[in-house]
MARGUTOR-348879 format. One line per 10 residues: number of its first residue (from 1); their letters; for each residue y, x, z of C-alpha. Coordinates in steps of 0.1 Angstrom, whole numbers, m for minus. Layout:
BEGIN
NUM = A = Y:X:Z ~ ...
! end
This chain:
BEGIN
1 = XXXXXXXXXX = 1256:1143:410 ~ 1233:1161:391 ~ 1206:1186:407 ~ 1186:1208:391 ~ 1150:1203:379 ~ 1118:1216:403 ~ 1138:1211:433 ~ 1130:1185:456 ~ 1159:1169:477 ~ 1155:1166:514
11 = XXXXXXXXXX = 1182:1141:529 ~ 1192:1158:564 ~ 1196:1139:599 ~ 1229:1136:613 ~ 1218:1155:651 ~ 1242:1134:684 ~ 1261:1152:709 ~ 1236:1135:729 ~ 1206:1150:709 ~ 1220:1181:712
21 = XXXXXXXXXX = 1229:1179:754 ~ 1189:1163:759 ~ 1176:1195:746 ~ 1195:1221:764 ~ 1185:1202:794 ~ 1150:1208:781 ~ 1152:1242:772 ~ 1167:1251:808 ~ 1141:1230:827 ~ 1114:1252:809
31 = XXXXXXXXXX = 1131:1284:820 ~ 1142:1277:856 ~ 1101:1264:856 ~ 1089:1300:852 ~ 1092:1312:887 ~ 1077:1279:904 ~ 1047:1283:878 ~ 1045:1319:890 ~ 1040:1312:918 ~ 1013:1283:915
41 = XXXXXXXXXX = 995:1312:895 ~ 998:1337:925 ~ 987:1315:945 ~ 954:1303:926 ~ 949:1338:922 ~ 950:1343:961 ~ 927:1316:965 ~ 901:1328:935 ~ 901:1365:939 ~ 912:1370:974
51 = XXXXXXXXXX = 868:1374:985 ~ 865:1397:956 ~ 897:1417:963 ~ 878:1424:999 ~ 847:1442:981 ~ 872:1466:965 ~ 889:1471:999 ~ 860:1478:1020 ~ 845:1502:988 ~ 879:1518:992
61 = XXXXXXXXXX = 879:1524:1038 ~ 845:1531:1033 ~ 852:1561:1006 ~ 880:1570:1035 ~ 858:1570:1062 ~ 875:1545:1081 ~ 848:1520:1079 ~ 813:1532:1083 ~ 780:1509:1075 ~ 761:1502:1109
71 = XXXXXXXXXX = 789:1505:1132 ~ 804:1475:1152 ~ 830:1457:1131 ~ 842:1423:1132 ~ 860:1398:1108 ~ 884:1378:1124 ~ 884:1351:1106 ~ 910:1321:1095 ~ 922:1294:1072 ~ 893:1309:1049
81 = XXXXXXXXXX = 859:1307:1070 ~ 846:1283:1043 ~ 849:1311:1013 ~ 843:1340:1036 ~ 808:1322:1046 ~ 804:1313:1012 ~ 806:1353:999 ~ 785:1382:1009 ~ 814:1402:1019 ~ 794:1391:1061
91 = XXXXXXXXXX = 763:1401:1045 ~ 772:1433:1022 ~ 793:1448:1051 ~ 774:1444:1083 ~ 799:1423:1096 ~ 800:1395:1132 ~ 824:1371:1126 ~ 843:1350:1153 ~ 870:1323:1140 ~ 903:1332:1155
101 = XXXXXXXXXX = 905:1297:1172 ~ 871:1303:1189 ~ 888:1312:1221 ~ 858:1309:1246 ~ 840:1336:1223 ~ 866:1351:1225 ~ 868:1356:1262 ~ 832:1365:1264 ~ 839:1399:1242 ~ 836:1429:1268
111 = XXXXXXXXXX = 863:1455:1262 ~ 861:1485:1238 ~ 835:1470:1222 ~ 838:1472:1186 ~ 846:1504:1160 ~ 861:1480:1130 ~ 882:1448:1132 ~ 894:1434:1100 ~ 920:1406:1105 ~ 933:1380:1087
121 = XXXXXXXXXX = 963:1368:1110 ~ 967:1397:1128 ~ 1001:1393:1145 ~ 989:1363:1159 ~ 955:1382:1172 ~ 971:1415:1184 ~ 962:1409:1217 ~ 927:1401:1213 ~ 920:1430:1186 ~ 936:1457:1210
131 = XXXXXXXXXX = 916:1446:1237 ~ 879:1447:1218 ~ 883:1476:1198 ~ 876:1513:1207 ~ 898:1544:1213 ~ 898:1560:1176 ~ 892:1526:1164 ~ 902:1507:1126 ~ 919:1475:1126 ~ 928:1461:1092
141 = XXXXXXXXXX = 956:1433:1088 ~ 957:1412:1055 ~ 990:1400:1046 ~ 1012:1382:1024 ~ 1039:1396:1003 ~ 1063:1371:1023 ~ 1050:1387:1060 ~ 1050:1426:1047 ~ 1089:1435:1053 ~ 1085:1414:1089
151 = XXXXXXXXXX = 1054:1434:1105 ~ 1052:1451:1133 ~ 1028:1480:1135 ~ 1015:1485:1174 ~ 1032:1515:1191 ~ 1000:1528:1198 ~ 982:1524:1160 ~ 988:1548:1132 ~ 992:1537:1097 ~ 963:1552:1077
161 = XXXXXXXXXX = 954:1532:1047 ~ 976:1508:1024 ~ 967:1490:990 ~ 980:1460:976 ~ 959:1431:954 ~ 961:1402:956 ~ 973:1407:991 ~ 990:1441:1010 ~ 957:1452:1034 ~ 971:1476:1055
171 = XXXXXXXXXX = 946:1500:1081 ~ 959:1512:1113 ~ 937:1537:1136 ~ 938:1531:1173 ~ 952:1562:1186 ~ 962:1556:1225 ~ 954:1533:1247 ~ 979:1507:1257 ~ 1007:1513:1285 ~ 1000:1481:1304
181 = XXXXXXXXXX = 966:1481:1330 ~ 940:1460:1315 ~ 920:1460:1345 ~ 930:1458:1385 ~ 953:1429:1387 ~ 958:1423:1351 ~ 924:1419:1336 ~ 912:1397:1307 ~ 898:1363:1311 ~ 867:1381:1297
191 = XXXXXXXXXX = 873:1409:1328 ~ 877:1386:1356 ~ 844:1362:1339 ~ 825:1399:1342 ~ 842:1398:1381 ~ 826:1372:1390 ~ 791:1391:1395 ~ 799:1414:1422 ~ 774:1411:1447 ~ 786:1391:1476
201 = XXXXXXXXXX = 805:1399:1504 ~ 788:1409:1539 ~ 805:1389:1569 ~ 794:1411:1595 ~ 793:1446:1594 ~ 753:1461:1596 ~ 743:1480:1622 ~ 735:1512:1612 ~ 698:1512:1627 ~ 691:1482:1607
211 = XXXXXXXXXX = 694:1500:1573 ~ 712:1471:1555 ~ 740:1492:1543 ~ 716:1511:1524 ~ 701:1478:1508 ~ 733:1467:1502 ~ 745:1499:1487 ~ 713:1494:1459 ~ 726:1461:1451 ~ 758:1469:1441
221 = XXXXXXXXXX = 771:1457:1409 ~ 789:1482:1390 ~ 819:1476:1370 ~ 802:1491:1341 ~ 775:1473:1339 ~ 792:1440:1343 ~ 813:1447:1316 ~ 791:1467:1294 ~ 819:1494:1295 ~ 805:1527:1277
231 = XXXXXXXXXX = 835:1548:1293 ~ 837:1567:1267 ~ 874:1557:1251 ~ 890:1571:1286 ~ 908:1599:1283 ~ 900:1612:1317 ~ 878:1600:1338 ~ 880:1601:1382 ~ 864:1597:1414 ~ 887:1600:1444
241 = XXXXXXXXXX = 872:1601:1479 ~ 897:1596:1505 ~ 888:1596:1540 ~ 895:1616:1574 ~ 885:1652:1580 ~ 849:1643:1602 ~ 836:1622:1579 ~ 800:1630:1570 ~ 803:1615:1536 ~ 803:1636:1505
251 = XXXXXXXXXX = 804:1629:1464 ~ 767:1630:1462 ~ 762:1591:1466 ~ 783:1589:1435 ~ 768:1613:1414 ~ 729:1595:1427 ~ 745:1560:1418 ~ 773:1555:1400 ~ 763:1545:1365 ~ 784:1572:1346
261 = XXXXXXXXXX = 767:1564:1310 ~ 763:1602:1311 ~ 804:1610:1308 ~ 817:1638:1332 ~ 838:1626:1359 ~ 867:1646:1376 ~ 857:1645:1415 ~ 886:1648:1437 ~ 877:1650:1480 ~ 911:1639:1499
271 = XXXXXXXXXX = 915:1643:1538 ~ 936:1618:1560 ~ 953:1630:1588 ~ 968:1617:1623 ~ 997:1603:1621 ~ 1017:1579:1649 ~ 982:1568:1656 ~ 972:1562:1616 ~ 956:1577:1598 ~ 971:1585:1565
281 = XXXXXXXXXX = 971:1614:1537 ~ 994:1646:1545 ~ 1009:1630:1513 ~ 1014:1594:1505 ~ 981:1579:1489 ~ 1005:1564:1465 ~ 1027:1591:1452 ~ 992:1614:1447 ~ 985:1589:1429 ~ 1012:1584:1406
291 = XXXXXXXXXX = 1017:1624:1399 ~ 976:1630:1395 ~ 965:1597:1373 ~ 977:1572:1344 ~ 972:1544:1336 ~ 951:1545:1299 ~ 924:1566:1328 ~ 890:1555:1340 ~ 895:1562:1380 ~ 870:1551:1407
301 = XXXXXXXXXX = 883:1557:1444 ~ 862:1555:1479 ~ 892:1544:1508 ~ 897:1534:1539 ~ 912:1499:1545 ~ 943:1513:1559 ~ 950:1537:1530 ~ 944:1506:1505 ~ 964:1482:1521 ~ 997:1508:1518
311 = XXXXXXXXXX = 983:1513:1481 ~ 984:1475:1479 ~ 1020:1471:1493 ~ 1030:1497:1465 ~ 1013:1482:1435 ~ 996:1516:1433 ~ 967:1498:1439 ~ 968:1490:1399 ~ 960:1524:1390 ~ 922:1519:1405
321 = XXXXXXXXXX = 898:1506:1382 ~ 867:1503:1411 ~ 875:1502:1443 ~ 850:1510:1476 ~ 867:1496:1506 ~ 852:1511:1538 ~ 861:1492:1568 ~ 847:1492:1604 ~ 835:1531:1605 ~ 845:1551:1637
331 = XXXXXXXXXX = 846:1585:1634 ~ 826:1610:1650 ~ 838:1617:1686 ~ 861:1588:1689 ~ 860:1556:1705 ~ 892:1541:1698 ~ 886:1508:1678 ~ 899:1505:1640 ~ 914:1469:1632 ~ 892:1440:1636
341 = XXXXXXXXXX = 866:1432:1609 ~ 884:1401:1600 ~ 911:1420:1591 ~ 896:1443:1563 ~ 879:1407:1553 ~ 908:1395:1547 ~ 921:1422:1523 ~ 891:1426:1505 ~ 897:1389:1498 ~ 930:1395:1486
351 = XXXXXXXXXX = 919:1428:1463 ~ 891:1403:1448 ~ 916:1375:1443 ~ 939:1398:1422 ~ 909:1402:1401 ~ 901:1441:1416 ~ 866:1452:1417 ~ 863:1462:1450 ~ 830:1467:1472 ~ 820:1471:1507
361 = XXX = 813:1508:1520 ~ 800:1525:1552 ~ 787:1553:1543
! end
């Protein structure tokens, strides 16, 4: 056959079925690889950018006031201590850092301590961040795209701040305190450590000549200042004294003692009254309390051993953050005996064993 001249003849190959099966296989390997290789990008991006990305986000709270250079704030750290360390996000930001495995730091962490919290596994940490950080407080979770549709915001957190990056960073204001009592009979490993310094119990009751309960009164160790407990994230804060109509005791021993870091307590004098040889309040110790106090308030209460132990028996004992037991007083013009000294020993025992901070008193 003849061609014509200037053109050049290229012989074509014959293409198999087989040829043409290998590179659809090919083809759709590439294409169903796109996703997996997405995701190896995201997550090198997480890894590379994720300390930068946490410059823009504190420029971005600080610009909304909810993080403020010089104030107490905390990085909870995780899986990524080496890069944080590595960064000057610590530096930049004025921020302490505890590892969220460091449990025995943990623990040692008084109460309301901090303004700021940012939080890298914060589901897992809830506990621990609601205990440290202040009333009016910032907590700021990190999370992945896979754990945004399954969190759980705290009931008592509001949402204030959300941006995504590289990650979602969401900031949530503390805005009440939490329902269940964080001190009397459910305190913190870190509350019942600071419980462990109240001065030690008397096991005879002083004479009054003798002046010991005066000495003893000046050695008193203060919840406060065990704890280093500003009071001020209380809404309310109370001093109930509850005791029989002759007693010669007033509020001013509070007022000349107590250290209230300055905050105004409510004062509240309560009378007991004779009844089937008791002495108890006109109304139950235990209902007054329930109608007059919660449980997110700072209360303080001066009792007699038989009003406590009916307070025990009813669990409103758990309403009391500091209790003064007074045991072995007589009243003025009486000389019928109150219980035996053992006795009240034995519940202040059982108040300091349910990790109450409960004194000695008489007056």
């Amino acid at each position: 056959m003849d061609f014509p001249r200037g053109y050049k003849i290229k012989r074509q190959k014959k293409i198999s079925a087989f040829g043409i099966f290998a590179r659809y296989v090919i083809l759709a390997f590439v294409i169903l690889s796109f996703p997996l290789l997405g995701s190896v990008f995201r997550r090198n991006r997480s890894k590379d950018d994720s300390i930068s990305d946490l410059g823009i986000i504190f420029r971005d709270l600080t610009n909304e006031r909810l993080f403020k250079l010089g104030e107490k704030a905390l990085f909870l750290g995780g899986a990524n201590e080496e890069s944080i360390f590595a960064s000057r996000v610590l530096i930049d930001n004025k921020l302490d850092f505890i590892s969220e495995s460091d449990l025995q730091r943990q623990n040692s962490i008084p109460d309301d301590s901090f303004n700021f919290v940012f939080a890298n596994a914060f589901d897992a940490n809830e506990e621990f961040i609601d205990r440290i950080l202040k009333f009016g407080g910032v907590a700021v979770a990190q999370l992945s795209e896979s754990k945004v549709s399954s969190f759980q915001k705290p009931s008592n957190y509001k949402i204030v701040y959300l941006r995504k990056l590289g990650f979602y960073f969401v900031a949530m204001r503390k805005t009440k305190l939490p329902m269940q009592r964080k001190l009397m009979g459910f305190a913190s490993e870190a509350k019942k450590a600071a419980l462990k310094g109240l001065e030690d119990v008397l096991l005879e009751p002083p004479r009054a000549s003798s002046g010991r309960s005066n000495r003893y009164l000046k050695k008193t160790k203060y919840l406060p200042d065990l704890t280093g407990d500003s009071l001020e994230s209380y809404p309310r804060r109370v001093f109930i004294d509850v005791g029989s109509p002759t007693s010669d005791t007033d509020g001013g021993w509070f007022e000349r003692n107590y250290p209230t870091r300055n905050r105004d307590f409510e004062m509240y004098r309560i009378e007991t009254v004779a009844f089937s040889g008791k002495e108890a309040p006109a109304m139950g110790m235990s209902e007054w309390l329930r109608m007059n106090v919660k449980e997110e308030e700072y209360v303080v209460m001066k009792a007699e051993a038989e009003v406590v132990e009916d307070m025990v028996k009813s669990r409103a004992i758990a309403l009391v953050d500091e209790l003064f037991l007074e045991c072995g007083k007589k009243q003025k013009g009486k000389s019928s005996s109150r219980r035996a000294y053992w006795e009240c020993l034995a519940l202040y025992g059982k108040l300091r064993d349910e990790g109450i901070a409960v004194h000695q008193w008489w007056g």
